[in-house]
N, C-alpha and C positions, 0 to 999 in steps of 0.2 A: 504735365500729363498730356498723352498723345490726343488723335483725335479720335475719334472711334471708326470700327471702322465698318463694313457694309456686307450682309451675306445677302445671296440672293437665290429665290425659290420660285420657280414659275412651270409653268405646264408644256413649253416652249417644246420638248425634247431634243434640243441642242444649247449650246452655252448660249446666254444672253450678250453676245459683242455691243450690239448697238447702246443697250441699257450699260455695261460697262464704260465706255467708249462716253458719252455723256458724263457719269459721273466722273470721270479722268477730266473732262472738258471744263466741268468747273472746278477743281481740286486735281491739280497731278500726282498729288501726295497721298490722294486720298486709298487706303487698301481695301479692294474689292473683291470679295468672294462669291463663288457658285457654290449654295450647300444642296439645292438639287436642283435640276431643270427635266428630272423626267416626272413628274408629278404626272399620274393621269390626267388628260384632255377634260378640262371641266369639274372636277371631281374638287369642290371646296371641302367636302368632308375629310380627302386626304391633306389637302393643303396645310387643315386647320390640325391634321394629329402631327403632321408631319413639323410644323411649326410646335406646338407643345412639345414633343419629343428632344428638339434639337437645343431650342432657347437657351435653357440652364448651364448648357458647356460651353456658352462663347461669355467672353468680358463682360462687366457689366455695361450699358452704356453702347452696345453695338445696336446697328439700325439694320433691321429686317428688314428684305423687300419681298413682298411674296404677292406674285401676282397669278394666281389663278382666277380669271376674272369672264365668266361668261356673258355678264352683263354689261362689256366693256362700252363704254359708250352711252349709256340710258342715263337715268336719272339716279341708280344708284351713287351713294356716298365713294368718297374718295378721301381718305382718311389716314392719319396716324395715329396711332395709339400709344398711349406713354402705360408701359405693365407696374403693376404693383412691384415688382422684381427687379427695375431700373434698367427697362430694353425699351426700345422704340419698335412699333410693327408701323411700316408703310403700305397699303394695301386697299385693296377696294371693299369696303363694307360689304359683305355680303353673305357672312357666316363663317368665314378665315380667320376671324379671330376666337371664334367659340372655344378652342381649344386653351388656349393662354387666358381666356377669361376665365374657364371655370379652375384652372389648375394653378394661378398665380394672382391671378385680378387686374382688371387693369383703372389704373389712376384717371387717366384722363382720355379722350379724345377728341381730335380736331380734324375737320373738313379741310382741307386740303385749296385754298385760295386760288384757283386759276388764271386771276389777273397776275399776281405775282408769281406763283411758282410752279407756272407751265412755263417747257423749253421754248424758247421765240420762234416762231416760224413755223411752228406746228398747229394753229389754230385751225386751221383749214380740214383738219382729219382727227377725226374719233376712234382711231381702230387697235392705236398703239400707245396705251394711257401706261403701258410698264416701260417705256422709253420718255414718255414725253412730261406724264406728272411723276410716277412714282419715283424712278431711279432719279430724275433731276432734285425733286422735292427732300430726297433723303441722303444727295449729295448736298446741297445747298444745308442741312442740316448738320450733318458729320463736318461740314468747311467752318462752320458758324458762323456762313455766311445770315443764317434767320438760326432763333431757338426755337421753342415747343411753339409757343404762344405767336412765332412768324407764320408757322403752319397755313394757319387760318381760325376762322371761328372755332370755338369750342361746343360741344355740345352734349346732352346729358348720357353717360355712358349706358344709361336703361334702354337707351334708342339703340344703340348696338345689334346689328344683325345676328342673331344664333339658329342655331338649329338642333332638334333634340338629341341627347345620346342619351342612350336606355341606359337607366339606376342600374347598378351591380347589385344581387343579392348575394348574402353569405347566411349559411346554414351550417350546422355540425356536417360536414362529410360532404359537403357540396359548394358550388360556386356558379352564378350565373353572370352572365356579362355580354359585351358584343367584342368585335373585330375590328378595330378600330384602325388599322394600319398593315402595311406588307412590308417588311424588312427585306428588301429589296438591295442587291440582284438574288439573293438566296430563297425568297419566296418564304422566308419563316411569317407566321401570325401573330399578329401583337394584339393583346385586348385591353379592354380596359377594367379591368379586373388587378388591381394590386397587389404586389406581395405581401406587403402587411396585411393589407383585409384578406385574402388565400390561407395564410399562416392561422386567421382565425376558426377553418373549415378543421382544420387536426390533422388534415393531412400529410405525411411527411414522404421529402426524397425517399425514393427506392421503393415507392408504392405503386402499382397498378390501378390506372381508374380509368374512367369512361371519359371518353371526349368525345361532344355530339356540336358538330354547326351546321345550325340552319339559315337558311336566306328565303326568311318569309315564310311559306307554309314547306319547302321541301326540305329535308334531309339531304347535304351531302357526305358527310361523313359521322361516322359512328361505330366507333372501337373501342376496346379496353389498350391503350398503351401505358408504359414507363415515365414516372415523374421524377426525374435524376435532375442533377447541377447542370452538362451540357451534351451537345449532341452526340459526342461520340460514345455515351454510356447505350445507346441506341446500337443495332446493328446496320449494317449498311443498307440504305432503304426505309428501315424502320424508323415510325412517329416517333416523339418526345415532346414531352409538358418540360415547362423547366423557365427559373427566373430569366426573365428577359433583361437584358443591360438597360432596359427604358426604364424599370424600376415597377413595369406588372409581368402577368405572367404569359408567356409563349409559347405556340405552338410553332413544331418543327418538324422536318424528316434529315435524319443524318446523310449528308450526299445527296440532295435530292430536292425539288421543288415542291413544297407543300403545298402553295398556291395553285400552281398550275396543275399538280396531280391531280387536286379535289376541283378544282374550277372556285375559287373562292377569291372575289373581289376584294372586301374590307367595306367596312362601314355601317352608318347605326340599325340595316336590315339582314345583316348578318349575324345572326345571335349563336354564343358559345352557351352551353353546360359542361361543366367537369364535376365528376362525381363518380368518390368510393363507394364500389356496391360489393358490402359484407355479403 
């Protein structure tokens, strides 16, 4: 069996060279991926959907790096997590993982040991913790050069940083949820609203319903559109409900940026309704 190998997710908005560049430094064999680098500036709420979205399509046994880390430096956690799902997340404790927790579980995690598995010669500076602990720490793991338990201590995964996402409700003929992610560069909406749980509202493809999101007390949009299979059943311009390939349900405009038309960020104070009004 190979080794595993290493995706990596940061807020950077250019490829991470140096964090690649490192783990080649200690493993040349080792294969390293970019699965995004434009994650909004700060934004651990996207960090954490964008990690739950992606997890499930790589090998098992692959080691996330995902550093959207505002708090780099402080006394927050620096940590790996082993998922219930047999993935490894490298990352800074700090809510990044809420997504993969509530969606998969995770088994264990460990602090990240700085005597042993920070790069040499970077002791001097705090500012670059996804070069210096994370990508080394989770080359050093993918090498077998350390296992889980090299990491560092372990500790009780109830201390896990999270952050709230608002309950989905499901009603005959309705669905409430938030926005949890941009499907990006295309600007469609992802929520967290299920297609199974959806299917329980009675709603079916080829129906017109209401799609309402708010962020916080305003209203940005509020329409009756088409709840079809995908966007081109839409005409050009026009919204569309429809399953999303993440496995809930979508909002979109055929041709067109949904996000940026409506000004619509993503996250747990952005709240969707959908609902057939007889």
């Amino acid at each position: 069996m190979g080794k595993p190998c290493i995706a990596m997710q940061t807020d950077f908005g250019v490829s991470s060279g140096a964090m690649f560049g490192v783990c080649k430094s200690v493993d040349p064999g080792l294969e390293v991926f970019d699965v995004a680098y434009n994650i909004p500036k700060f934004n651990i709420e996207r960090a954490s959907s964008h990690l739950r979205s992606v997890v499930p399509f790589w090998p098992k046994g692959t080691i996330f790096v995902s550093v959207v880390d505002p708090g780099v430096g402080t006394a927050r956690r620096a940590c790996v997590a082993k998922t219930a799902n047999g993935y490894y997340i490298v990352t800074p404790d700090n809510g990044s993982l809420t997504g993969v927790l509530n969606e998969f579980g995770i088994a264990g995690v460990r602090e990240i040991d700085e005597t042993v598995n920070r790069l040499r010669g970077t002791e001097k500076t705090s500012i670059f913790h996804g070069r210096d602990l994370f990508a080394y720490c989770a080359a050093r793991l993918a090498a077998g050069v350390i296992d889980f338990a090299g990491v560092g201590p372990e500790y009780p995964v109830a201390e896990i940083v999270t952050f709230t996402i608002p309950p989905v409700s499901i009603a005959a003929r309705a669905a409430r949820g938030c926005v949890t992610e941009l499907m990006e560069p295309f600007g469609n909406l992802e929520t967290n609203i299920r297609i199974e749980d959806f299917e329980k509202t009675g709603i079916t493809q080829g129906e017109y319903v209401r799609v309402a999101v708010r962020h916080k007390e305003t209203t940005v949009f509020d329409k009756t559109i088409l709840y079809h299979r995908s966007f081109g059943y839409a005409p050009p311009d026009g919204e569309i409900l429809y399953n999303s390939s993440s496995g809930f349900m979508g909002v979109a405009m055929n041709r067109r940026d949904f996000a940026r038309t409506y000004g619509v960020e993503g996250g747990s104070e952005w709240r969707i309704l959908i609902a057939k009004e007889d």
